[in-house]
C-alpha positions in Angstrom: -33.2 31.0 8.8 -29.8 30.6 10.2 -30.0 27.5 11.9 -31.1 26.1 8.6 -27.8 26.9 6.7 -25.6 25.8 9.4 -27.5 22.4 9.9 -26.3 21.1 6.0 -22.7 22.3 6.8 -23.1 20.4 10.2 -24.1 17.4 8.6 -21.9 18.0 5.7 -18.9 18.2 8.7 -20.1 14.7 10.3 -20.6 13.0 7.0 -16.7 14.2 6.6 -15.6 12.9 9.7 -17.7 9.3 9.3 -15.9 8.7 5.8 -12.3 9.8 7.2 -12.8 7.5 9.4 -14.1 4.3 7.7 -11.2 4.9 5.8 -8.2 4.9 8.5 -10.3 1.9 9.8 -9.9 0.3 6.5 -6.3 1.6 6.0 -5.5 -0.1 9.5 -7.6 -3.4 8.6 -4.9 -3.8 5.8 -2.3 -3.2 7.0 -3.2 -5.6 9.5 -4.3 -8.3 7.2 -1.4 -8.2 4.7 1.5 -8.5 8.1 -0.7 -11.8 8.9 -0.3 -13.1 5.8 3.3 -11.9 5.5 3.9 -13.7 8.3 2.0 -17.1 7.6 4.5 -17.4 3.9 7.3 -17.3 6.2 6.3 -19.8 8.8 5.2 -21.6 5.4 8.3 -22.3 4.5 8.7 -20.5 1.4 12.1 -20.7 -0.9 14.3 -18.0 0.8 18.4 -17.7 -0.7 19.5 -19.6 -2.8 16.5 -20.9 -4.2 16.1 -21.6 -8.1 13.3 -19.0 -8.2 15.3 -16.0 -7.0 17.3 -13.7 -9.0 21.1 -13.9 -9.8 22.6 -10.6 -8.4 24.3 -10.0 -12.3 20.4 -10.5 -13.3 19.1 -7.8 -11.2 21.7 -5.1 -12.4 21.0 -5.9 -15.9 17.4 -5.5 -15.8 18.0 -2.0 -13.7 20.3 -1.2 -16.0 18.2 -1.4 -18.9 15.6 0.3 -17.1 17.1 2.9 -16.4 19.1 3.3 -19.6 16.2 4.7 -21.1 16.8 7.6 -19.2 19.7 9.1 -20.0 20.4 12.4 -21.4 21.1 12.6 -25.3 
C-alpha cells in the first residue's frame, strides 16, 4: 500500500521537473532568438541618431512629464 502512494508523488515530482525544464529551455530559446534578431536590425542598417523617426530630447521629457504628473500628491 505504500509504494502505491509514493509512486503518484514520484511521478507527480518528474512531471515537475519535465515542465521546469521545457520551460528554461524555452526561456533560453528566446532569449537566444530575440539577440539574433537584435543583432540582424543593426547589421541592417536601421536609422540610428539623428534620424527623423527618433525622439527630440524636449519630446521625451514632456511625455514623462505628463506621465508622471498624474501622480502627484494633492
Amino acid at each position: 500500500m505504500q509504494a502505491e502512494t509514493t509512486s503518484p508523488m514520484q511521478n507527480r515530482r518528474a512531471f515537475l521537473k519535465r515542465v521546469a525544464l521545457g520551460l528554461a529551455a524555452a526561456g533560453a530559446s528566446a532569449l537566444t532568438l530575440g539577440a539574433a534578431t537584435q543583432q540582424e536590425g543593426k547589421a541592417n542598417g536601421l536609422p540610428g541618431p539623428g534620424s527623423i523617426f527618433e525622439p527630440r530630447p524636449r519630446d521625451l521629457r514632456r511625455h514623462w512629464w505628463e506621465r508622471l504628473s498624474r501622480f502627484r500628491l494633492r
